[in-house]
MIBADO-378385 format. One record per residue (C-alpha): residue in three letters; x, z negated, y. Coordinates in steps of 0.5 Angstrom, whole numbers, padded with zeros to 4 digits, always signed. Example, Ala and Ser with C-alpha at 12.3 -4.5 7.8 and 13.67 -1.06 7.14 Angstrom:
ALA+0025-0016-0009SER+0027-0014-0002
//
This chain:
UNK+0188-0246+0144UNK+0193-0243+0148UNK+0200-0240+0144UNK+0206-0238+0146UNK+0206-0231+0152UNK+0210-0226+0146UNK+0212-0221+0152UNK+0218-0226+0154UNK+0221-0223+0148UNK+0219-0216+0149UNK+0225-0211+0151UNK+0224-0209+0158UNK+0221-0200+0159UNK+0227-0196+0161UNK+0225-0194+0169UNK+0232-0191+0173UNK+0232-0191+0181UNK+0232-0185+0184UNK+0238-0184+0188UNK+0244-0188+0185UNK+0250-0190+0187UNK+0257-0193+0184UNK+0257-0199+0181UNK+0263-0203+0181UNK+0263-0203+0173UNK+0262-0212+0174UNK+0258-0215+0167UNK+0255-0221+0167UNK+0250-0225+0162UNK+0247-0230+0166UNK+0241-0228+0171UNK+0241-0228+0180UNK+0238-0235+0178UNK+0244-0238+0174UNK+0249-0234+0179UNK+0246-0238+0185UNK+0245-0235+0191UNK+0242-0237+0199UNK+0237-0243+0200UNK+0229-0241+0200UNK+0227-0236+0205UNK+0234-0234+0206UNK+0240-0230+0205UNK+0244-0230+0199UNK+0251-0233+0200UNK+0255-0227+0202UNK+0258-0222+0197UNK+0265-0220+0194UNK+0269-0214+0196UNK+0268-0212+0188UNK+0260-0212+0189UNK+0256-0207+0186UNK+0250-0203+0191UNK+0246-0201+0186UNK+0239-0204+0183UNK+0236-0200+0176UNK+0230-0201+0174UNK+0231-0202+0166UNK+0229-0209+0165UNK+0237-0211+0165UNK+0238-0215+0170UNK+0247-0216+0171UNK+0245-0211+0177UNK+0242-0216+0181UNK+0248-0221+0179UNK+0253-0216+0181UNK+0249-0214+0188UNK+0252-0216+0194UNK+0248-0222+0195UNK+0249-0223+0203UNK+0244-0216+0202UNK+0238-0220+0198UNK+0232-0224+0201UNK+0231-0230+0197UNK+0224-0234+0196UNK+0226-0241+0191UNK+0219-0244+0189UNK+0218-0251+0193UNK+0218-0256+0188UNK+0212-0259+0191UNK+0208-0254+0191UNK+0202-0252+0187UNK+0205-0247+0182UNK+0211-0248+0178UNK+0211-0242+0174UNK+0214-0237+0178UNK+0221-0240+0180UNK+0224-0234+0185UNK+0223-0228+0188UNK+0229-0224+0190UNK+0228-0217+0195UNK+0233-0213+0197UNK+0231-0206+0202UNK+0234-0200+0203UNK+0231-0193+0207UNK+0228-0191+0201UNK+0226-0196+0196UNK+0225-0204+0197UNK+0226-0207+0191UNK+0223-0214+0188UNK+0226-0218+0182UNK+0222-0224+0179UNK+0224-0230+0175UNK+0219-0234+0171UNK+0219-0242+0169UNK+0218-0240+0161UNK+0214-0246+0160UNK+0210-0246+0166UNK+0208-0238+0164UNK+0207-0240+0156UNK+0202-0247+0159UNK+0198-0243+0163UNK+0196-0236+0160UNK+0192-0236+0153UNK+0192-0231+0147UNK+0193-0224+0149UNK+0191-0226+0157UNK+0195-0221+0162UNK+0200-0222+0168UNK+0198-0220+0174UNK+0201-0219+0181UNK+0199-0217+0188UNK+0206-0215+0193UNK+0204-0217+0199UNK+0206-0213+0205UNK+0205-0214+0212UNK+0210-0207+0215UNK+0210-0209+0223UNK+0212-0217+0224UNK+0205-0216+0229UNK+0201-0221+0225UNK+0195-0219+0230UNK+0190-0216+0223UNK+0191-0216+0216UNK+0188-0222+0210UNK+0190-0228+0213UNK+0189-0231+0206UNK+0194-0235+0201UNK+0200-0235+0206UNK+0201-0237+0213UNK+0201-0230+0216UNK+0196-0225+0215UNK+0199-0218+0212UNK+0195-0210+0211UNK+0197-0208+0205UNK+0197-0211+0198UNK+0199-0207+0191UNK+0197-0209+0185UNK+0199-0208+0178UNK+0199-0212+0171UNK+0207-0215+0169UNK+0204-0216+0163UNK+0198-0212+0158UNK+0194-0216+0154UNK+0197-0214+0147UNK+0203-0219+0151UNK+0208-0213+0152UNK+0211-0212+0159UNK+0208-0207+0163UNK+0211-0202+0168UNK+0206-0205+0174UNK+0203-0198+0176UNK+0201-0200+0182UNK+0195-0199+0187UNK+0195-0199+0194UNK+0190-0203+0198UNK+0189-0203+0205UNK+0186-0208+0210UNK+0181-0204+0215UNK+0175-0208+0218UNK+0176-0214+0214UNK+0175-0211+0209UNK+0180-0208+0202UNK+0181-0201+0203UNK+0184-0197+0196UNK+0189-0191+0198UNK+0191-0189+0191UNK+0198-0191+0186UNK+0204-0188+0184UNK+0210-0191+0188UNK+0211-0197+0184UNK+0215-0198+0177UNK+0217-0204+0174UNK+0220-0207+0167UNK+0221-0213+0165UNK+0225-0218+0159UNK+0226-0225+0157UNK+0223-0230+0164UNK+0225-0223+0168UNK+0221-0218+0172UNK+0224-0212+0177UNK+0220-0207+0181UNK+0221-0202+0186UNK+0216-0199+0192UNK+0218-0192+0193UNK+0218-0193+0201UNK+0216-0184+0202UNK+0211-0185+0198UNK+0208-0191+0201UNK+0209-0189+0207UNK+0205-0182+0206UNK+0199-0186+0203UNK+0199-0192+0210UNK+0195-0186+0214UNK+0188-0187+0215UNK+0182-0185+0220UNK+0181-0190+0222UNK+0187-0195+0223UNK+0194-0192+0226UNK+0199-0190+0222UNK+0203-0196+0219UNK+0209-0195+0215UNK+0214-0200+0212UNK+0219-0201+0219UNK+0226-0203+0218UNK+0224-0211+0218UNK+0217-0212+0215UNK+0215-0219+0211UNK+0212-0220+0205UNK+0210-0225+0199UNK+0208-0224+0192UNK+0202-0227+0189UNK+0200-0227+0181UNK+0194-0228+0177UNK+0192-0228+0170UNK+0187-0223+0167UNK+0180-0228+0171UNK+0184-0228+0178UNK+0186-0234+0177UNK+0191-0236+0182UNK+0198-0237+0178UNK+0202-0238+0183UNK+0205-0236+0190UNK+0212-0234+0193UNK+0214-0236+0198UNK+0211-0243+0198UNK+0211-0250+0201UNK+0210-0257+0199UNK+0203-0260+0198UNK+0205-0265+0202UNK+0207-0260+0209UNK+0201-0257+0213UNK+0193-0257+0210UNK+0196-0259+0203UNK+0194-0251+0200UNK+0201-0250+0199UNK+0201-0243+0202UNK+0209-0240+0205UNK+0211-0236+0211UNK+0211-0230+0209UNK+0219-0227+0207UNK+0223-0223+0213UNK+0226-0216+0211UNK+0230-0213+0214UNK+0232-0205+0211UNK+0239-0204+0209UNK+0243-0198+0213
//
């Protein structure tokens, strides 16, 4: 029988971004979701002059409200896709880190993973906007890299995602190691941060050309359970639009100078 998912109500692990900057001191209680924002796919709606540039990873999430919202990249599920449990994804780049912020459907998560199931997610990267290799999979470009890390553990507490870097060579899944990903979450919320050096570093192989992140690059995220069922994918369309699978375009980037 499957029981309420005990890591929405678990306080976040404390992870702080690198290279800070000022904030602008604006608090707020409601979440990006709550604060409104651009139309799926899109931009935010433009900032104000009091707009904080600074995002922390402490599974505090005000930052992302107080963030100049014309810099964020934002993914709203399709009401008529096949995965409500994932409601947004928010991306926001800048020279050294690109950071991700994820809102779940509380009941959505609570139907759909049993006792002590984990939470799992893939960060889909495609570094160059070529589209001329890569899994060409769960959305409607292909894309070179995947990090995959556990939101949640099995004892239902929010996990700090870890994270291993995985690229697609010859058709098939090649592993570069970890190390350049954090994560904290709380209540229906999750944020991350790719360090982009470190990905960077491990995007060079013999046998491909170097593939770093570029200054617009395209991504998605996918998310499973602990069997790797498919829980959900953002960005997505409705069941009705092209073969009926529900996959998305994957979200354009483009790197804040």
């Amino acid at each position: 029988m499957k029981k309420l998912l005990t890591f929405l109500a678990i306080a976040a692990l404390m992870f702080a971004c690198q290279k800070p900057t000022t904030p602008s001191g604006k608090t707020s209680d409601k979440t990006p979701s709550e604060e409104g924002g651009g139309d799926d796919g899109g931009e935010g709606d433009g900032g104000d002059a009091g707009a904080t540039t600074t995002i922390t990873i402490d599974g505090q999430f005000e930052d992302w409200v107080n963030f100049d919202q014309s810099k964020l990249f934002i993914a709203k599920n399709n009401a008529d896709s096949p995965w409500p449990a994932v409601k947004e994804i928010r991306v926001y780049a800048n020279q050294d880190f690109v950071f991700y912020y994820v809102k779940y459907d509380k009941e959505s998560v609570e139907e759909q993973l049993a006792e002590n199931d984990a939470l799992h997610a893939r960060i889909c990267l495609d570094t160059d906007g070529e589209f001329e290799s890569g899994y060409a999979s769960y959305f409607l470009q292909p894309y070179d890299f995947i990090i995959e890390g556990s939101i949640g553990d099995g004892a239902g507490a929010y996990g700090d995602f870890g994270g291993s870097l995985n690229q697609r060579i010859n058709g098939k899944w090649e592993s570069l190691g970890g190390g350049m990903v954090i994560g904290a979450g709380a209540g229906t919320e999750y944020e991350l941060m790719i360090d982009r050096a470190a990905f960077n570093e491990k995007a060079v192989t013999g046998s491909v050309p170097n593939q770093p992140i570029g200054d617009e690059f395209y991504t998605g995220m996918r998310f499973y359970c602990s069997g790797w069922e498919e829980f959900s994918n953002v960005p997505n369309s409705a069941v009705s639009q092209g073969d009926g699978s529900g996959w998305g375009n994957l979200l354009k980037i483009v790197t804040d100078k």
